[in-house]
Legacy VTK file of the C-alpha trace (Angstrom):
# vtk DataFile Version 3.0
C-alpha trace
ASCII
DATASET POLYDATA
POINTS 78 float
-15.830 3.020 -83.065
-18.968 4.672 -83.179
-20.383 7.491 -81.265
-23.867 7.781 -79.310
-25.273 11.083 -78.529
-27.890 11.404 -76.146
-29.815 14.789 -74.728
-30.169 14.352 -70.825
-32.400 16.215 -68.606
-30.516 17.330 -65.527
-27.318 16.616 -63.827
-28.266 13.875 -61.842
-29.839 11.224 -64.066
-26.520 12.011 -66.072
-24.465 10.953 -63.250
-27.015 7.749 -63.125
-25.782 7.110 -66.522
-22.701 7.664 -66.581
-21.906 5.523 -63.399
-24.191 2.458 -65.324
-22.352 2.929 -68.371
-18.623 2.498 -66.321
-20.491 -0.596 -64.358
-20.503 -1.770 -68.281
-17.212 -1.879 -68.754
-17.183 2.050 -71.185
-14.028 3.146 -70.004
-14.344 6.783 -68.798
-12.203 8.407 -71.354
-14.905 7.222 -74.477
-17.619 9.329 -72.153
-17.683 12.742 -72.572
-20.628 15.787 -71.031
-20.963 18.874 -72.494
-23.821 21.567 -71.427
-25.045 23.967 -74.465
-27.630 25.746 -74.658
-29.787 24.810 -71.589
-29.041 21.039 -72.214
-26.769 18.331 -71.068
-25.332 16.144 -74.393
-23.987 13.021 -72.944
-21.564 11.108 -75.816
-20.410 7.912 -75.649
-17.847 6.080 -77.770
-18.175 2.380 -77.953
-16.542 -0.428 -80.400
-19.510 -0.597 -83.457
-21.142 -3.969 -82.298
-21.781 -2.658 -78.698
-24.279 0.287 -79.738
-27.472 -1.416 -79.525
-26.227 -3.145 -75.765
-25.456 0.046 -75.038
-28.695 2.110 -76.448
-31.121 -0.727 -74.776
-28.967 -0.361 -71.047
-29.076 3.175 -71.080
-32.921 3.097 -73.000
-34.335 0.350 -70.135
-33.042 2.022 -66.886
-33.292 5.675 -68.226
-36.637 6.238 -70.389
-36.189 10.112 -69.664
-32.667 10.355 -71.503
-33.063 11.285 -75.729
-31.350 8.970 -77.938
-30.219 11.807 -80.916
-28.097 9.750 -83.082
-25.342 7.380 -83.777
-22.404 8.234 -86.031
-18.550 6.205 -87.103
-16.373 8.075 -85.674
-12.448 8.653 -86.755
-10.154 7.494 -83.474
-8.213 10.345 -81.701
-4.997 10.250 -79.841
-6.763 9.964 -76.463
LINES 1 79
78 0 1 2 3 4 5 6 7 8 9 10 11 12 13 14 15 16 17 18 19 20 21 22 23 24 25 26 27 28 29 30 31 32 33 34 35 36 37 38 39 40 41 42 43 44 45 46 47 48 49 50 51 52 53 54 55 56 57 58 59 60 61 62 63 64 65 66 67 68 69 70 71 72 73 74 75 76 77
C-alpha cells in the first residue's frame, strides 16, 4: 500500500474529492482528513499500482488540490 497526501483548500472541494475518490472504488476506511494548522491534509491509501490513476483523477477534476507526496506505507489493523 502506499499513501498519498494532498493539501486541500477548503472543506468543500474536499468533500468533492473525497466523494470522486469512493465513486473509484477507495474504500472509505483508506481515506482519512485531518485539519492542522489552517489546512485540510486529505490522505489516501491505495494498493501501489493505483497511485498514478489515482493522482491523475484527483489532479484532472481538482487542479486547486496540492499533491505533497507519496510514501509505502506499513498496513494497520483497520
Amino acid at each position: 500500500m502506499k499513501r498519498i497526501y494532498c493539501v486541500v483548500p477548503n472543506l468543500d472541494l474536499t468533500g468533492l474529492i473525497v466523494d470522486d475518490l469512493l465513486l473509484a472504488q477507495v474504500e472509505d476506511r483508506h481515506i482519512d482528513v485531518l485539519a492542522k494548522w489552517g489546512r485540510l491534509f486529505l490522505m489516501v491509501d491505495v494498493p501501489g499500482n493505483r497511485v498514478d490513476e489515482i493522482h491523475q483523477l484527483v489532479q484532472k477534476r481538482h487542479p486547486a488540490a496540492a499533491f505533497a507526496g507519496v510514501e509505502g506505507i506499513t498496513p494497520s489493523f483497520r
